[in-house]
GUFI-55386 format. One record per residue: x, y, z of N, C-alpha, C, O in turn. Coordinates in Angstrom, 2 decimals, decimal comma. Layout:
# GUFI-55386
{rec {X; Y; Z}; {X; Y; Z}; {X; Y; Z}; {X; Y; Z}};
...
# end
This chain:
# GUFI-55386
{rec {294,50; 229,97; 184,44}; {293,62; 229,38; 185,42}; {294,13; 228,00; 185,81}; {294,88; 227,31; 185,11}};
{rec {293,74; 227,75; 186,76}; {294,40; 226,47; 187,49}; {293,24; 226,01; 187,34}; {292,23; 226,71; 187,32}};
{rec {293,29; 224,12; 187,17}; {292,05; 223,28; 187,93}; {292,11; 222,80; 188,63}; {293,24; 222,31; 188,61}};
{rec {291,48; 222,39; 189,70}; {291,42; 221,35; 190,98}; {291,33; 220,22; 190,60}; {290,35; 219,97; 189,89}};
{rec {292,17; 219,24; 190,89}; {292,46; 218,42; 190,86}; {291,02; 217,46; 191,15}; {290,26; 217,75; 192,07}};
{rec {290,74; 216,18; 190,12}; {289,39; 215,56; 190,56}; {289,86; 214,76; 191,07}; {291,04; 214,43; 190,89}};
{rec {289,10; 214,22; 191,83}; {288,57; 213,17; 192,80}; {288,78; 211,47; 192,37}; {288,49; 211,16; 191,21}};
{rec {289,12; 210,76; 193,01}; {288,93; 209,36; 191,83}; {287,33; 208,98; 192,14}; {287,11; 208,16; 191,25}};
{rec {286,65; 209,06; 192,57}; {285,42; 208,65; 192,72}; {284,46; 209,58; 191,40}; {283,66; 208,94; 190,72}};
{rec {284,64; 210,96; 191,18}; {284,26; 211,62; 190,21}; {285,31; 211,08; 189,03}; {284,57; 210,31; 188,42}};
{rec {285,87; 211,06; 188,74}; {286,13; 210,15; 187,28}; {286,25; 209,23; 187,02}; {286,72; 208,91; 185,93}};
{rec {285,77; 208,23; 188,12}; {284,99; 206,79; 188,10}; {283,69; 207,15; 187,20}; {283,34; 206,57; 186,17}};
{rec {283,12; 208,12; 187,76}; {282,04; 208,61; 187,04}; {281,36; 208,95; 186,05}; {280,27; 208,67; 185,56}};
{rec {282,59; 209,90; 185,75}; {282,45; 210,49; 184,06}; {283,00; 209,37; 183,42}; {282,44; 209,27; 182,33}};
{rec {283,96; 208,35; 183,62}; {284,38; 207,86; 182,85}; {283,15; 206,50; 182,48}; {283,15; 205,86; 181,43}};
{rec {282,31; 206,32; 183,44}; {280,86; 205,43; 183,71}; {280,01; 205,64; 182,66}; {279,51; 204,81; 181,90}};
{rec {279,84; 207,22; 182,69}; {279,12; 208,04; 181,89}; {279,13; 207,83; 180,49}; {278,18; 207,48; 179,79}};
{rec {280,52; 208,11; 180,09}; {280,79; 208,37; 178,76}; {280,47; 206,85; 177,92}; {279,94; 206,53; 176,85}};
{rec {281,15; 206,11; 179,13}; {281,20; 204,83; 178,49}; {279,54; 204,29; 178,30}; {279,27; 203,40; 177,50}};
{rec {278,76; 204,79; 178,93}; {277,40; 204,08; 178,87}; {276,80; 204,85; 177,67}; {276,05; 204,31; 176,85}};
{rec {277,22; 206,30; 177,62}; {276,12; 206,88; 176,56}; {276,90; 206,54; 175,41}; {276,23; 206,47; 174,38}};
{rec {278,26; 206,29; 175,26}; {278,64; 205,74; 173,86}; {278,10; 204,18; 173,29}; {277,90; 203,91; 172,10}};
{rec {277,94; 203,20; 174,52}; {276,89; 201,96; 173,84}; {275,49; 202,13; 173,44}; {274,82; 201,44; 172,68}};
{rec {275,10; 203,45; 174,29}; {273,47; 204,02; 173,82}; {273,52; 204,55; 172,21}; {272,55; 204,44; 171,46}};
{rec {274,45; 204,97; 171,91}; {274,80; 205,68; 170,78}; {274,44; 204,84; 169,70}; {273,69; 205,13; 168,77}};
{rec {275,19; 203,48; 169,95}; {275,55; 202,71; 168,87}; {274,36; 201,72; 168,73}; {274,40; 200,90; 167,81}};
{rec {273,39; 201,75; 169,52}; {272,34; 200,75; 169,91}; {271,23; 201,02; 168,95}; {270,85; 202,18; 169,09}};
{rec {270,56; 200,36; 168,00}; {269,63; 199,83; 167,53}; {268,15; 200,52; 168,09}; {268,00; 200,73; 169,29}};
{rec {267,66; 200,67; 167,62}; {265,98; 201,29; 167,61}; {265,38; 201,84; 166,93}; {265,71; 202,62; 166,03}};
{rec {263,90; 201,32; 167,47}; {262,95; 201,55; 166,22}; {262,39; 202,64; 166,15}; {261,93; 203,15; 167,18}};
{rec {262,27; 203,28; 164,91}; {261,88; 204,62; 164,86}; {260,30; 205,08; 164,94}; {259,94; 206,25; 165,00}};
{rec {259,68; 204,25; 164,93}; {258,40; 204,39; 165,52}; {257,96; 204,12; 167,25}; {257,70; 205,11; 167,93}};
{rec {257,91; 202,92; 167,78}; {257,99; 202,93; 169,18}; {259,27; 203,12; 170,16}; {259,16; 203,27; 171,38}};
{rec {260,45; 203,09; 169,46}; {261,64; 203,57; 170,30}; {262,07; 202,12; 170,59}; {263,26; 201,98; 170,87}};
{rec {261,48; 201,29; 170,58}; {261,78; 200,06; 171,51}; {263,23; 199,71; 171,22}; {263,80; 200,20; 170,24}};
{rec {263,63; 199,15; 171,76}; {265,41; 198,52; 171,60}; {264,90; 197,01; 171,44}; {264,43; 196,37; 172,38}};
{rec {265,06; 196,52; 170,14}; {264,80; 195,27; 169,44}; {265,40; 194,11; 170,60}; {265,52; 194,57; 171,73}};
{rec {265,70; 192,99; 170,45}; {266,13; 191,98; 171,17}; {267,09; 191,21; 170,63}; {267,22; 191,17; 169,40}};
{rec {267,87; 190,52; 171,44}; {269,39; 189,94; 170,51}; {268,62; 189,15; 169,51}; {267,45; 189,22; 169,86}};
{rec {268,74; 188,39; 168,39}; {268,06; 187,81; 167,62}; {267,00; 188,42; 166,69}; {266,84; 188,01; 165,54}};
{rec {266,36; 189,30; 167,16}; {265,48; 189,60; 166,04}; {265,87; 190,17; 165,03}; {267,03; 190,24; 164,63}};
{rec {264,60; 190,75; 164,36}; {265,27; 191,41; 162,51}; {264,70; 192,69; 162,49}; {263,52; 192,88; 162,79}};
{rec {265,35; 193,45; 162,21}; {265,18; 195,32; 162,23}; {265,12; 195,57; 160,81}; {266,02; 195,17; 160,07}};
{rec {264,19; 196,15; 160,42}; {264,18; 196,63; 158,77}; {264,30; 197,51; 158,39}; {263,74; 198,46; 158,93}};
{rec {265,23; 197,73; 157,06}; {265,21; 199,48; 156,77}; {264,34; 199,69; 155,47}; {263,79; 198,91; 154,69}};
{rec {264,48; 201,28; 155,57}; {263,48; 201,44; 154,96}; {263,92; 202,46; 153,86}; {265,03; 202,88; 154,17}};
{rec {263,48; 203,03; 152,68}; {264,39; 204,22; 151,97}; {264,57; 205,48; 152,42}; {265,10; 206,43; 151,85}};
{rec {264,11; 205,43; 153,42}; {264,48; 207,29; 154,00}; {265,39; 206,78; 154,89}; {266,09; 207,58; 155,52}};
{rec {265,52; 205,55; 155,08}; {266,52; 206,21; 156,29}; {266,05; 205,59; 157,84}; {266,80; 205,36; 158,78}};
{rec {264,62; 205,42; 157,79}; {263,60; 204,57; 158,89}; {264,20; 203,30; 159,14}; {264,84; 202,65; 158,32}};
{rec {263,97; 202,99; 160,30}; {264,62; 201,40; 161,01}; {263,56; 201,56; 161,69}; {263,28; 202,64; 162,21}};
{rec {262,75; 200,40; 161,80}; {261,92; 199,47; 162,30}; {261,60; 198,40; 162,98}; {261,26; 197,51; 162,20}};
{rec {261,55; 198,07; 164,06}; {261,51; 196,57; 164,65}; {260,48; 195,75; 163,62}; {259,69; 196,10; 162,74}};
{rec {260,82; 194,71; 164,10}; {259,47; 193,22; 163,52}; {257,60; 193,60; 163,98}; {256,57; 193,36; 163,35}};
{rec {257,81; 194,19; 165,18}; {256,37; 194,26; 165,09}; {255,61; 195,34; 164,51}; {254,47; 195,26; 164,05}};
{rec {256,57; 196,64; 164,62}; {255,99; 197,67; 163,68}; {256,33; 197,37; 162,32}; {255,34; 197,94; 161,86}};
{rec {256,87; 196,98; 161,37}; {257,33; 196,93; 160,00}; {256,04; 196,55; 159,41}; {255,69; 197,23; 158,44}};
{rec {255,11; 195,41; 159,90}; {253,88; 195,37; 159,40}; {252,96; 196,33; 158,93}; {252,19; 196,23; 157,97}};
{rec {253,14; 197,33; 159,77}; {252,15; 198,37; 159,73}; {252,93; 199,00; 158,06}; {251,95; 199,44; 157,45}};
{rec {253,70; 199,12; 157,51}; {254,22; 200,19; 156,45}; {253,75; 199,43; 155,03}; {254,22; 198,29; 154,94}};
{rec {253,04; 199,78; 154,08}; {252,85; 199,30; 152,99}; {253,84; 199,14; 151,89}; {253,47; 198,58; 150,85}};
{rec {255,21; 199,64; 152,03}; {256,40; 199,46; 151,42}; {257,03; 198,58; 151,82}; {256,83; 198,33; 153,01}};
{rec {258,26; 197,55; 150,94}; {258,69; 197,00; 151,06}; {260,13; 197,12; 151,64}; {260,96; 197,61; 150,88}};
{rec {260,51; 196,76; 152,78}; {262,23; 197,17; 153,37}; {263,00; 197,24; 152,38}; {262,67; 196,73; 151,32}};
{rec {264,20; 197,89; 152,52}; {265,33; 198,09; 151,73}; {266,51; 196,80; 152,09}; {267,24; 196,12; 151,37}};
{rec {266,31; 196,85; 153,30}; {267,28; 195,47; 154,56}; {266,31; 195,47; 155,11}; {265,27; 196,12; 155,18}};
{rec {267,01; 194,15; 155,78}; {266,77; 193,47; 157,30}; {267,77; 192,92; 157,85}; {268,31; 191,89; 157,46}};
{rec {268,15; 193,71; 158,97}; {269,05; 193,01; 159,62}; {268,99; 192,82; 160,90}; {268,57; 193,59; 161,77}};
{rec {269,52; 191,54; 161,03}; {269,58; 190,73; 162,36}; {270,19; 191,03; 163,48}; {271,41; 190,86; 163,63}};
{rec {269,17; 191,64; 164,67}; {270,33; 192,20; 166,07}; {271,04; 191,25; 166,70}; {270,80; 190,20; 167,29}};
{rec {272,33; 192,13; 166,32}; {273,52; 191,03; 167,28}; {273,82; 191,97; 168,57}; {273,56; 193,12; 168,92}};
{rec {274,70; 190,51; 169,20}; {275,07; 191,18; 170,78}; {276,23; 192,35; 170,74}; {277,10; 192,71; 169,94}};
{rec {275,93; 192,60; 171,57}; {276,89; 193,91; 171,79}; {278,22; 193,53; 171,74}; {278,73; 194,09; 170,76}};
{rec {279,21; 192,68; 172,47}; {280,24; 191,85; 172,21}; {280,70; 191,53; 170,81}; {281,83; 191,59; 170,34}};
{rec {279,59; 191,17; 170,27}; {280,09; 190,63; 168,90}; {279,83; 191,28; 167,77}; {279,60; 190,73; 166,69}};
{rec {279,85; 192,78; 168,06}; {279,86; 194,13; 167,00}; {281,32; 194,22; 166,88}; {282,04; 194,12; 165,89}};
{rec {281,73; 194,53; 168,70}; {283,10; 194,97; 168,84}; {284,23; 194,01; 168,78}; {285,39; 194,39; 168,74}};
{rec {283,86; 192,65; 168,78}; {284,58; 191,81; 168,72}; {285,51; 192,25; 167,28}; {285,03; 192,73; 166,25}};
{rec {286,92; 191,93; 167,52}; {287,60; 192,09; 166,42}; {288,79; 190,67; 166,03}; {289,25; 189,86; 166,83}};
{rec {289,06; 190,79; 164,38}; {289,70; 189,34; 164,48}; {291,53; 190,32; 164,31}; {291,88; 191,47; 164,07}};
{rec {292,03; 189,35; 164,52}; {293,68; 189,56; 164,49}; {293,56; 188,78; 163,20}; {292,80; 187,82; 163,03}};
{rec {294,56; 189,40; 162,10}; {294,84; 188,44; 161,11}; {296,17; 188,92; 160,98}; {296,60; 190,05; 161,21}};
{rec {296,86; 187,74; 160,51}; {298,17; 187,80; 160,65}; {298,79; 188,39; 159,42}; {298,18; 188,30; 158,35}};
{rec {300,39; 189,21; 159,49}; {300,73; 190,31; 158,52}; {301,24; 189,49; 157,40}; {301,34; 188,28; 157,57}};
{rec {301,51; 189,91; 156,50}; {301,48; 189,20; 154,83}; {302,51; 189,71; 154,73}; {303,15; 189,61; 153,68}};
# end
């Protein structure tokens, strides 16, 4: 089978695509309201496995396992160069 050749405007697209649902992927949220926390705040875990924003965590009578602090997107992927030994 042959394929037809795509378009550059269609793999502007997919390539739009992929790239957006892979930062959705990696993104932070709370497992009760869904919300996507805010740069700065503190997300808590929990022993199953639960992540929580700050305003729902109140509600759980257990104590977090973590808390950790949402960072920016930039500075997940940010990487350092260290020089070879």
């Amino acid at each position: 089978m042959r394929r037809q050749p795509i378009s550059e405007a269609d793999l502007e697209r997919q390539l739009l695509r992929r790239s957006v649902s892979s930062l959705h992927a990696d993104r932070l949220c709370c497992d009760r309201c869904r919300r996507t926390p805010l740069v700065g705040e503190v997300v808590y875990r929990y022993a199953r496995g639960r992540t929580l924003c700050a305003l729902c965590s109140p509600r759980r009578r257990e104590q977090p396992v973590a808390s950790i602090p949402v960072r920016h997107g930039e500075e997940i992927r940010a990487q350092r160069l260290t020089p070879r030994v």
